[in-house]
C-alpha positions in Angstrom: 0.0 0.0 0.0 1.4 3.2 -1.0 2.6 5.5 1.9 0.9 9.2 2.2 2.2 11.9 4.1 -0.8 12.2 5.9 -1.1 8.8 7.0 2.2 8.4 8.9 1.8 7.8 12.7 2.6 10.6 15.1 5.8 10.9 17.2 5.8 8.6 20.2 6.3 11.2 22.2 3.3 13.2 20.8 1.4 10.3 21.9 -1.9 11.2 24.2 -1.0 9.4 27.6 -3.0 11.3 30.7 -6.1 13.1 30.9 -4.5 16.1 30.3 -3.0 15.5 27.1 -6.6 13.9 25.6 -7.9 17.5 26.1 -5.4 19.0 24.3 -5.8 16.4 21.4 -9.6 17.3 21.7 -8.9 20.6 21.7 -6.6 21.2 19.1 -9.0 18.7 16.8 -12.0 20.9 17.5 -10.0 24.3 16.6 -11.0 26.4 13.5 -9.9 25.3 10.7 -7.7 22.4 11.6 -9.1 19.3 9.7 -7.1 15.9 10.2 -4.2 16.8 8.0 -3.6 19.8 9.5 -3.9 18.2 13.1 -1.1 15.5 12.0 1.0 18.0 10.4 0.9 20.8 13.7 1.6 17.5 16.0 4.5 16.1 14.0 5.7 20.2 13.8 5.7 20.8 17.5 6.1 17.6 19.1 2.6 17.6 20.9 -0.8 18.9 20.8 -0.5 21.3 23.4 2.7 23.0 22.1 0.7 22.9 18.4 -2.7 24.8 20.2 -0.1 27.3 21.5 1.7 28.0 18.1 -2.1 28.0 16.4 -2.4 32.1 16.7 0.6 33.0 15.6 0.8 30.8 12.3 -2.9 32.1 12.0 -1.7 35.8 12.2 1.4 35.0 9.9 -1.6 33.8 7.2 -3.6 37.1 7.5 -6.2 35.7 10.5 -6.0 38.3 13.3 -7.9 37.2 16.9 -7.3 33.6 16.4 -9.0 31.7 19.1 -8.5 27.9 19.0 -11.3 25.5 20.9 -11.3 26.6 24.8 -10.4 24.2 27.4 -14.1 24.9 29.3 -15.3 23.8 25.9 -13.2 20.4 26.1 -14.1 20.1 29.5 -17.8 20.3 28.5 -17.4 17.6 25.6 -15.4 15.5 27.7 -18.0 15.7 30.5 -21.6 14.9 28.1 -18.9 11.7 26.9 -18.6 10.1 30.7 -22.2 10.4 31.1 -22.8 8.1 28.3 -19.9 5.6 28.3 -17.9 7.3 25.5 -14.4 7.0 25.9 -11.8 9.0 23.4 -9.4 7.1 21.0 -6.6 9.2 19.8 -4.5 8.2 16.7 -1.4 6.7 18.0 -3.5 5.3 21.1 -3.2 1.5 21.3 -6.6 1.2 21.0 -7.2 3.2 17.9 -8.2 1.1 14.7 -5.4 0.4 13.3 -6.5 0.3 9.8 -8.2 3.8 9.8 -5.0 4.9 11.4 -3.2 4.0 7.7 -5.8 6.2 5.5 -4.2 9.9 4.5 -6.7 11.6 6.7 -7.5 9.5 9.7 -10.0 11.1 13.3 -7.0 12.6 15.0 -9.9 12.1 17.7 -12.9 9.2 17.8 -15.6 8.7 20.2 -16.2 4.8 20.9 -19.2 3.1 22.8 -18.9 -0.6 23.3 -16.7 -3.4 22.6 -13.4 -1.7 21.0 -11.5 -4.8 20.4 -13.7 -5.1 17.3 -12.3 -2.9 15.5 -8.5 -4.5 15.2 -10.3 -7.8 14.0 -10.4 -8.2 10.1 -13.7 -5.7 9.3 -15.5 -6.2 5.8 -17.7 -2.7 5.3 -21.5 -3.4 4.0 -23.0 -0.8 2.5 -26.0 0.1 0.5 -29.5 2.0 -0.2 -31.6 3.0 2.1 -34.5 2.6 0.1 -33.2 -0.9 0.1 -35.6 -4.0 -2.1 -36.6 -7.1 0.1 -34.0 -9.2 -2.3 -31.2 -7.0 -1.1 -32.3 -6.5 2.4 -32.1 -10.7 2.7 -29.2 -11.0 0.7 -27.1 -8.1 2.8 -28.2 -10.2 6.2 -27.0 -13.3 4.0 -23.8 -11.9 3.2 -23.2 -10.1 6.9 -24.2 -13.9 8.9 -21.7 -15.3 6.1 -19.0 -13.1 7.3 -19.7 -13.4 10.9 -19.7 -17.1 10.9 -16.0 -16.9 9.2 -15.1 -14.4 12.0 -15.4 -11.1 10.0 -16.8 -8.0 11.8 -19.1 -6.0 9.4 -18.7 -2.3 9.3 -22.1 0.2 8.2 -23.4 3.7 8.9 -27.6 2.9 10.6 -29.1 3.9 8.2 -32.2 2.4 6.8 -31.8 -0.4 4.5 -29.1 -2.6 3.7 -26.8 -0.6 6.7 -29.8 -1.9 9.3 -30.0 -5.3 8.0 -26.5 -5.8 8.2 -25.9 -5.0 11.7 -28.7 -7.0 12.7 -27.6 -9.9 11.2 -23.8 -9.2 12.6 -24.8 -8.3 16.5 -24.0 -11.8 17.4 -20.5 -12.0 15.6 -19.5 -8.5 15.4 -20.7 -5.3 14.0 -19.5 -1.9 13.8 -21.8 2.0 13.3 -20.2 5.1 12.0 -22.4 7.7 12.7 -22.1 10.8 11.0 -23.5 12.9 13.8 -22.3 13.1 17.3 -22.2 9.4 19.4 -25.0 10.3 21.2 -27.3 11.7 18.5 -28.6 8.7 16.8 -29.7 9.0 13.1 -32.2 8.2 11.9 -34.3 7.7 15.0 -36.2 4.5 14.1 -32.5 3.1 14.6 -32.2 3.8 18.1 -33.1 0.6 19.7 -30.4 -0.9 17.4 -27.7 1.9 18.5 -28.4 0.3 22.1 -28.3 -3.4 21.1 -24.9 -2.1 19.4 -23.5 -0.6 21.9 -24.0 -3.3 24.3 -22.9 -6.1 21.8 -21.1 -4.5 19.2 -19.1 -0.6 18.5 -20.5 2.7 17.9 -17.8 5.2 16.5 -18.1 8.9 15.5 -15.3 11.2 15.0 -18.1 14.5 15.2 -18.2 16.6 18.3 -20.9 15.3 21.5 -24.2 16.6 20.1 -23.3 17.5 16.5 -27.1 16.6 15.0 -26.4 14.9 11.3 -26.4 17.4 7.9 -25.7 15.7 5.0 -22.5 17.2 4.5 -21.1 14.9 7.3 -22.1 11.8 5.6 -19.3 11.8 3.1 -16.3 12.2 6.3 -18.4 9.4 7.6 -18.3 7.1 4.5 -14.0 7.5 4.9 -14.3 5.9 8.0 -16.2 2.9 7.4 -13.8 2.0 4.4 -10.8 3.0 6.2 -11.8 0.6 9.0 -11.9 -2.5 6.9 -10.2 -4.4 4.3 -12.8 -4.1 1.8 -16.2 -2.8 1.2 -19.0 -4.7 -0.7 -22.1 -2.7 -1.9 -25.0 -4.3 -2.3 -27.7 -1.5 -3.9 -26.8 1.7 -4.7 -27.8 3.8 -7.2 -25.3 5.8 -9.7 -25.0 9.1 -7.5 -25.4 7.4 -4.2 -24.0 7.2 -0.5 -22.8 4.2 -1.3 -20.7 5.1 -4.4 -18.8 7.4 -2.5 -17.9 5.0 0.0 -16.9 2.7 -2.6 -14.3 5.5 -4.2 -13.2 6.4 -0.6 -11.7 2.7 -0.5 -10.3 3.0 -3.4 -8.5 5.8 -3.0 -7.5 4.0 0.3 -6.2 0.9 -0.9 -9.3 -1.4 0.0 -11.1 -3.9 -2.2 -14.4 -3.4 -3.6 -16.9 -5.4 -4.4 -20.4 -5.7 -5.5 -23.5 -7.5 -5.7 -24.8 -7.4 -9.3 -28.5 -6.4 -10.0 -31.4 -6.1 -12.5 -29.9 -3.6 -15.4 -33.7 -2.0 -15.0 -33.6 -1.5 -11.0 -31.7 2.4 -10.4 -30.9 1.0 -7.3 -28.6 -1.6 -8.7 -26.8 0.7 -11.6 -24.3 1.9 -9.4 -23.2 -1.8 -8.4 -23.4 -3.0 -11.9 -21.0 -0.3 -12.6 -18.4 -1.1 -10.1 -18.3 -4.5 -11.6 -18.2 -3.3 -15.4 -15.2 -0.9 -14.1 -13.4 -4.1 -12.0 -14.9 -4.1 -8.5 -15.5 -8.1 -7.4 -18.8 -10.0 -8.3 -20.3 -11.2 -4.7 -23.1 -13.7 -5.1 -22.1 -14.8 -1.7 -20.1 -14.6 1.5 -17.3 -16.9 0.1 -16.9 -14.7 -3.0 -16.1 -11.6 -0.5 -13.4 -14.1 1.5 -11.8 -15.8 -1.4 -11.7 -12.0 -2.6 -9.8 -10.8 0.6 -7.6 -13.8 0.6 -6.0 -12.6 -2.6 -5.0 -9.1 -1.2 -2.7 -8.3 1.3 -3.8 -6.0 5.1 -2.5 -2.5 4.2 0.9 -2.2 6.2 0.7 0.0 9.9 2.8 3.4 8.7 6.5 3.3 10.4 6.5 6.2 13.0 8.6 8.5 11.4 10.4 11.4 12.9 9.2 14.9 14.0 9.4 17.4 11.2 10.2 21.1 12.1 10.1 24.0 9.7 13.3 24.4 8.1 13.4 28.1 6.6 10.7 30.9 6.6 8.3 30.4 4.1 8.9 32.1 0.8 6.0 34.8 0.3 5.8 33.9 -3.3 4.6 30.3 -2.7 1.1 30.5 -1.9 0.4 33.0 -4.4 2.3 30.1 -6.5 0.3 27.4 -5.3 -3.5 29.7 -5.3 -2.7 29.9 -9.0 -2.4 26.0 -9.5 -5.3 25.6 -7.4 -9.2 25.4 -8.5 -12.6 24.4 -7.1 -12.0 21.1 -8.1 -9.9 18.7 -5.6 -6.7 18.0 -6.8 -3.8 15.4 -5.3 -1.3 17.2 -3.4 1.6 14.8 -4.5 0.5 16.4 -8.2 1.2 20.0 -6.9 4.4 19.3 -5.2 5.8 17.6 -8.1 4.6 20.5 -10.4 6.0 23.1 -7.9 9.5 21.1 -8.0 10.1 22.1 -4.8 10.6 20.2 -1.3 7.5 18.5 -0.2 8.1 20.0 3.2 8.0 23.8 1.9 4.8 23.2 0.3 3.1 21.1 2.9 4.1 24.2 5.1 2.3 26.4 2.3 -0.7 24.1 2.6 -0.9 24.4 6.5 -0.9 28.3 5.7 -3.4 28.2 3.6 -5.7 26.0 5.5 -5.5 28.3 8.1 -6.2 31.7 6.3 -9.2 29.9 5.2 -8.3 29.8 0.9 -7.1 25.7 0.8 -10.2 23.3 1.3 -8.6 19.7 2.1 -10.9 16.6 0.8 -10.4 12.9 1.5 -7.5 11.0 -0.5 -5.0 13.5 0.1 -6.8 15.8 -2.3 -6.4 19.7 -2.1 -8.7 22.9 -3.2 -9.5 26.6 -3.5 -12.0 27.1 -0.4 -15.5 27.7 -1.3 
């Protein structure tokens, strides 16, 4: 699996160990404008979070944003406190609990929220996904293909929603089952699923990287979709139409290195076109569980990233580079290995122009390690 700078593990010492240093990882996580890259990037630059919250306002005032005010400690102490009273308990990347797998993607939760059993999530996950306007045939066949799974000691990975996502975790609660939500861990969406989120967080694991109380927009959805393919080796969809959920999940793990599979469908049923076009563009034909094992027998786990050492800035940016790198920038998401190379100059100057940018608000990041002009 190719190696990303975004997906290399933290310094040891950055590491959160105590109490005190979780806050900080919260609250540098929750500051404005640092997304996951930019978390990994200010940790590896100053050696810890707390050292990276207190370097925040000046970088921010060196890109043109004056009264900077990263995420308070009362406001940590206020998420960290609604957590405890529901069970959550905060996995930082590097923490020995933290899915390994999601910790190799380019833009891993610097911070999760996990409710139940969190030993799932190092066993050998297989994300299920589909419509939520799911057919009977392909509610059945996703609780065929999740009890399949299971009973070869697979978790299965989904999102709750309606559809193929609730069938699956049903049909997994005995053997292992795993919901992303896309809205804070203890806002459950949609609410029919609720009963499910408890029998889930009794049996199985209920991750979310969004703040305590963030209620679901669809623009979360997508950050949610990188997580349930960057848990697991591979994801199978089983309906989805063209310009669905589902598809995006399905590119997500392929810009991540996982498998994908689908279930093929009637060529006149929307809700299988997108599946019939994974498969006429190379995704795996399931017709049962031991197609989606005999699939992941052939492909090797993506490799843990080897901790790498902390990077500081070496020289004062040059002023001309982000007016260099706004030029070769536009609204659509580009790679950031593209720009470097087309720069032809040392990844670490421009991924110091990226944090700078990010900051002042004018560089969107997207999943894949894919860059923008802020809309």
């Amino acid at each position: 699996m190719a190696s990303h700078p975004q997906s290399e593990k933290i310094p040891a010492a950055a590491i959160a160990k105590s109490d005190a240093d979780r806050l900080a990882w919260l609250r540098l996580a929750r500051s404005r404008r640092v997304g996951p890259a930019t978390f990994i990037r200010l940790i590896r630059e100053y050696g810890s979070a707390k050292a990276g919250l207190a370097a925040l306002p000046e970088l921010a005032a060196a890109s043109g944003v004056s009264s900077y005010q990263s995420f308070s400690r009362a406001q940590a102490e206020t998420e960290m406190s609604a957590a405890e009273k529901i069970g959550a308990r905060l996995l930082c990347l590097g923490d020995a609990d933290y899915p390994p797998l999601l910790a190799t993607i380019p833009d891993p939760p610097p911070v999760i929220w996990a409710i139940g059993n969190i030993a799932l999530a190092k066993q050998p996950n297989v994300a299920l996904v589909g419509a939520r306007n799911a057919s009977s045939l392909g509610v059945r066949m996703a609780a065929k293909l999740a009890k399949g799974l299971g009973n070869a000691d697979y978790c299965v990975a989904s999102g709750l929603a309606r559809g193929i996502d609730t069938a699956c975790h049903k049909a997994a609660l005995k053997t292992g089952t795993i919901a992303v939500l896309a809205g804070g861990i203890d806002c459950i969406y949609p609410a029919e699923n609720a009963g499910l989120a408890d029998q889930i967080m009794a049996e199985g694991l209920l991750l979310s990287e969004a703040p305590m109380g963030t209620a679901p927009q669809a623009r979360h959805f997508p950050r949610r979709n990188r997580i349930i393919s960057g848990l697991s080796l591979g994801v199978v969809v089983i309906e989805g139409a063209a310009k669905s959920g589902s598809l995006i999940t399905a590119r997500d793990a392929l810009n991540q290195g996982r498998e994908v599979m689908a279930v093929p469908g009637n060529p006149m049923d929307a809700r299988a076109s997108g599946c019939n076009m994974l498969i006429r563009d190379g995704a795996g034909l399931i017709r049962n569980a031991s197609d989606i094992i005999e699939t992941l027998g052939q492909i090797h786990q993506p490799e843990l990233p080897l901790e790498p050492e902390p990077t500081k800035r070496t020289a004062p940016l040059s002023k001309g580079l982000p007016a260099q790198i706004m030029l070769l920038l536009g609204p659509t998401p580009q790679a950031e290995d593209t720009l470097i190379r087309e720069l032809g100059l040392p990844a670490q100057q421009v991924m110091d122009a990226f944090l700078d940018l990010e900051l002042s608000g004018k560089l969107a990041r997207h999943a894949g390690g894919m860059v923008a002009l802020a809309v």
